[in-house]
C-alpha positions in Angstrom: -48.9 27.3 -43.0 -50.2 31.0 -42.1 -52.0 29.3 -39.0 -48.4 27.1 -38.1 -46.7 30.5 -38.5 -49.2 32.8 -36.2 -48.9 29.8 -33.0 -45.2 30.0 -33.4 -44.9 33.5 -33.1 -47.0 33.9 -30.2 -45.3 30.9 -28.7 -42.2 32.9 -28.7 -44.0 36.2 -27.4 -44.4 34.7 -24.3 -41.3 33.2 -24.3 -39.6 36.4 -25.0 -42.2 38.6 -23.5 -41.4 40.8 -26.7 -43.3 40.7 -29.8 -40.3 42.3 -31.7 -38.1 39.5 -30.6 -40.2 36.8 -31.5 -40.9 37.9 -35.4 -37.2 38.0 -35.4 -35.8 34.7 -34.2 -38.4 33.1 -36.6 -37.5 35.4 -39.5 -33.7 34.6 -38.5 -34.6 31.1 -39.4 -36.3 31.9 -42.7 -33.7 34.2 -43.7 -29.9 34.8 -42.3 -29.2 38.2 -41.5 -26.5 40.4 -40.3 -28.6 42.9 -38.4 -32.4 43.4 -37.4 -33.5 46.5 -35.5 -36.2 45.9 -33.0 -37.6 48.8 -34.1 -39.0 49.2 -37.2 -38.5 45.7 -37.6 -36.1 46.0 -41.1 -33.4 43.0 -41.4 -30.6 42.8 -43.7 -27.6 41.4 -44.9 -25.4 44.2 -44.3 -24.1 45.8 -40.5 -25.7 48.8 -39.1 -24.1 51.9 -40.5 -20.6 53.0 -38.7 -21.1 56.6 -37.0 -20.3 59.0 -34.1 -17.5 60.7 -33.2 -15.5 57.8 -32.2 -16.7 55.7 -35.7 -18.8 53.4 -33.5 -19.1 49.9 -35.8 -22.7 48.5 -36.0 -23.9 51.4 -34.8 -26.8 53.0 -37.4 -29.8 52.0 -38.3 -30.1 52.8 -41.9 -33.5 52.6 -42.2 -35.2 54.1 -39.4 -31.6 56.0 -38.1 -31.8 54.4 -35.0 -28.6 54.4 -32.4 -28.0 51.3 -30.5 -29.2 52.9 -27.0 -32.6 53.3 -28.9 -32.7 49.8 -29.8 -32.1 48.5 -26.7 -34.4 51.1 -25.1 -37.2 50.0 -27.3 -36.2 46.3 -26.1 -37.1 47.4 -22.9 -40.3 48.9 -23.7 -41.9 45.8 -25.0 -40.2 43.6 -22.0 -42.0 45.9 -19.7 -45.2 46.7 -21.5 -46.1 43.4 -22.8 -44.8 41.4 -19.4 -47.2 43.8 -17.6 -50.4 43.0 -19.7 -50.7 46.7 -20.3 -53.4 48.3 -21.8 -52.1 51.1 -24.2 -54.8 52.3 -25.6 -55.8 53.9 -22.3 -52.6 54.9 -21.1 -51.0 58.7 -21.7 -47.2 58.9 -22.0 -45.2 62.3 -22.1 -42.2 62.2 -24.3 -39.2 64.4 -24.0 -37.0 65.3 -27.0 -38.3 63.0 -28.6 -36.2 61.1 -31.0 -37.8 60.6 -34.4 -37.2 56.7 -34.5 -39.9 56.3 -31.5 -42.2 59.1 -32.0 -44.4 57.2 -34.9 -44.1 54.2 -33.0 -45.5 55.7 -30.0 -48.1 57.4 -32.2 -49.4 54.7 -33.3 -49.6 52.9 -29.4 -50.8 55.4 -27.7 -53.0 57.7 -30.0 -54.1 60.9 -28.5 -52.6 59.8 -25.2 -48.8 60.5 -26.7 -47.8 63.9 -26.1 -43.7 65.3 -26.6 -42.3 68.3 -25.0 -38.9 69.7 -25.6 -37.4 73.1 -24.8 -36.5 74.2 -28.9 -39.4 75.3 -30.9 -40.5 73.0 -33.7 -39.1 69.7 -31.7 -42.2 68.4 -30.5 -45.7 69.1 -29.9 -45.2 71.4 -26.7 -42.3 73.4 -25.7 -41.6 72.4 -22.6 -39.0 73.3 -19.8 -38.0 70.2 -17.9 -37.6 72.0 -14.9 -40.7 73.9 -15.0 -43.4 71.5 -16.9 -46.5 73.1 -17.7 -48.9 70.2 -17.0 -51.1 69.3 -13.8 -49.9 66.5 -11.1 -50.8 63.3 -11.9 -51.1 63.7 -15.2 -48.9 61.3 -16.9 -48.8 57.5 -16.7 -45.2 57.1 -18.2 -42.5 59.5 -19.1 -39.6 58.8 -21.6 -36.5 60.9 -21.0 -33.7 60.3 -23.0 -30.4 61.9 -22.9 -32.1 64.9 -21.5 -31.0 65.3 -17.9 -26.9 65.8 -18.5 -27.7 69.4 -20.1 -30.0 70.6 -17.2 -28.0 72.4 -14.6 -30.5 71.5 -12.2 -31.1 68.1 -12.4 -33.1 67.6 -9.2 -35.4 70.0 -9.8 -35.9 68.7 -13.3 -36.2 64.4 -12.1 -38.5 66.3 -9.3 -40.9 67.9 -11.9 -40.8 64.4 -13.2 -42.1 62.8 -10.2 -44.6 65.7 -9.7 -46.7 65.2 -13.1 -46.7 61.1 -12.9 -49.2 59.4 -11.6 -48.8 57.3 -8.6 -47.5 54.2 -9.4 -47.0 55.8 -13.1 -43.3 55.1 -14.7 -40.4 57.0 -15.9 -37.8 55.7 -18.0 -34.8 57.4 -17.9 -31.3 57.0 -19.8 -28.2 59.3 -19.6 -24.6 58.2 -20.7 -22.7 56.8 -17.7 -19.0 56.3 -17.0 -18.0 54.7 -13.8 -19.5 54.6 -10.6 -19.4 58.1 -9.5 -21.0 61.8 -11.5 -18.5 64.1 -12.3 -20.0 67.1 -12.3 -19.2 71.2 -12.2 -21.7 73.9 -13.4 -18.4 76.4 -13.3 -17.2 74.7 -16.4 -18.3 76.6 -19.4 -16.0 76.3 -21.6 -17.2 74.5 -24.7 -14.1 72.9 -25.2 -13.4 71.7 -21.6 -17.0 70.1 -21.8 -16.4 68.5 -24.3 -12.8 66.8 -23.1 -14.3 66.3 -19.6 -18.3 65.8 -20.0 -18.3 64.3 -23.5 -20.1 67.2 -25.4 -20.2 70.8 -25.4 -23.4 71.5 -24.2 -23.0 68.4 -21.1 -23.0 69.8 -17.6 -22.1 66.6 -15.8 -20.9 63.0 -16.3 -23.0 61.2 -14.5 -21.9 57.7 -12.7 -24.0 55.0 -11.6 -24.6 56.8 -8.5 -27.1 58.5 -10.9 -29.5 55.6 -9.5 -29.2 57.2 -5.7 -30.5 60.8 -7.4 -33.6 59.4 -8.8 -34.2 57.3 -5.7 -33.7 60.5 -3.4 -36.6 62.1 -5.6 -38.9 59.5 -4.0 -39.1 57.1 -7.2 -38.0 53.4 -6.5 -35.7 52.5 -9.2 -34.6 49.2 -11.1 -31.2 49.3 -14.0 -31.4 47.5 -16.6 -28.6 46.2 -19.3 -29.0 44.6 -22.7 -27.4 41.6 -20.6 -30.7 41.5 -18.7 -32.7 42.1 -21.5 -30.8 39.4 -24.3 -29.3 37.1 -22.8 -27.5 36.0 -25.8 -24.2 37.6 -26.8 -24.6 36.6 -30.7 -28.4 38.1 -30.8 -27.5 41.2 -29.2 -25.2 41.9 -31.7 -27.5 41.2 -34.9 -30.1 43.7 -33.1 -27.1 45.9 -32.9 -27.1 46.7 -28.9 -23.5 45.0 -28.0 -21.2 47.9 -29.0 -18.5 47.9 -26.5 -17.8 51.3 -27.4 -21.0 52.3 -26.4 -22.1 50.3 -23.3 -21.8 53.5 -20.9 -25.2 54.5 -22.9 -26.9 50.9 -22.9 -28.5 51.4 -19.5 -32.2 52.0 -18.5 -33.1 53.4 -14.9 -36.9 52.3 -14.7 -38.0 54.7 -11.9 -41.6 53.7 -10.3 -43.4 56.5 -8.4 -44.6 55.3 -5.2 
């Protein structure tokens, strides 16, 4: 039965090109679930837990705390690395703010070639300006920057200190919440409490648009979006992994930016 088990899952690996995925759909059959996060791979019988300042539904992982952008980030991880044949015990990755559902992950995956950088003390391994990163050229085969780039005034110095320490043909993958087609942005707004009604959050310098896609490209990065659409093409599985929020689908988009 072990052996049945084992072909079926890595049947479905390829079919999927996720591991994650995979374990799930036959552990959906074993065992009905309301929810399953990709990420540390918990099911159970309950939703994810409601949150946010808008009391997002589904939203929460309780286990590994989780928001639905990191799930479907994570999604796109796997798609990417495991469609790719990637070798990630040789690979170095530099992670910025990193968020404490992915940082054992990518411990474990990447060993000694994982390194974080954020700008507080204490946050992660390295404090590290964004805009000024302390590390050689070429020195990075991937970069994870999540929900980074709408605090830094400069943005285009930041995304080209990103380019500068990737290796070429090296990846970034970059997510920042969107609304509409076109960034709204104005560095003379300080207020807090205009931020917040017009950026989203008090310490937000822009709301960035789709058009996000042409700042990265005019860095010199070619640059690919992805959706949880793209990713699941089933509705009703997209919302057991928790990544179909319509509340929430300005955040549920990946900008996979290639240097060339």
């Amino acid at each position: 039965m072990k052996m049945i088990f084992k072909k079926i899952v890595q049947l479905l690996k390829y079919i999927f090109n996720s591991p994650t995925l995979a374990h799930f759909t036959v552990g959906l059959v074993c065992s009905p679930t309301k929810s399953f996060c990709p990420i540390c791979q918990n099911g159970n019988r309950f939703s994810f837990i409601c949150s946010g300042r808008l009391r997002r539904p589904n939203s929460v992982c309780p286990v590994c705390g989780s928001f639905e952008r990191h799930r479907f980030i994570w999604l796109c991880f796997e798609n990417y690395w495991f469609k790719n044949g990637i070798d990630k015990t040789e690979i170095t990755l530099l992670h910025f703010a990193p968020e404490s559902c992915f940082k054992q992950k990518f411990h474990r995956l990447f060993g000694a070639g994982y390194m974080t950088g954020d700008i507080t003390p204490g946050r992660a391994k390295k404090i590290v300006d964004i805009t000024n990163i302390g590390f050689p050229d070429e020195s990075y085969h991937y970069i994870v920057c999540n929900h980074v780039l709408e605090h830094i005034p400069d943005d285009k110095r930041a995304l080209s200190e990103l380019y500068r320490v990737l290796k070429k043909g090296g990846t970034a993958f970059l997510s920042v919440p969107i609304r509409g087609e076109t960034t709204d942005e104005d560095l003379s707004v300080v207020d807090p409490a205009e931020r917040t009604k017009r950026f989203g959050q008090y310490d937000h310098v822009r709301y960035y648009g789709l058009d996000f896609k042409n700042r990265i490209e005019n860095t010199g990065f070619s640059v690919s979006i992805f959706t949880p659409g793209d990713v699941i093409k089933n509705e009703k599985i997209r919302i057991l992994l928790g990544i179909n929020n319509t509340n929430t689908m300005e955040d549920n988009i990946l900008f996979i930016a290639t240097k060339k």
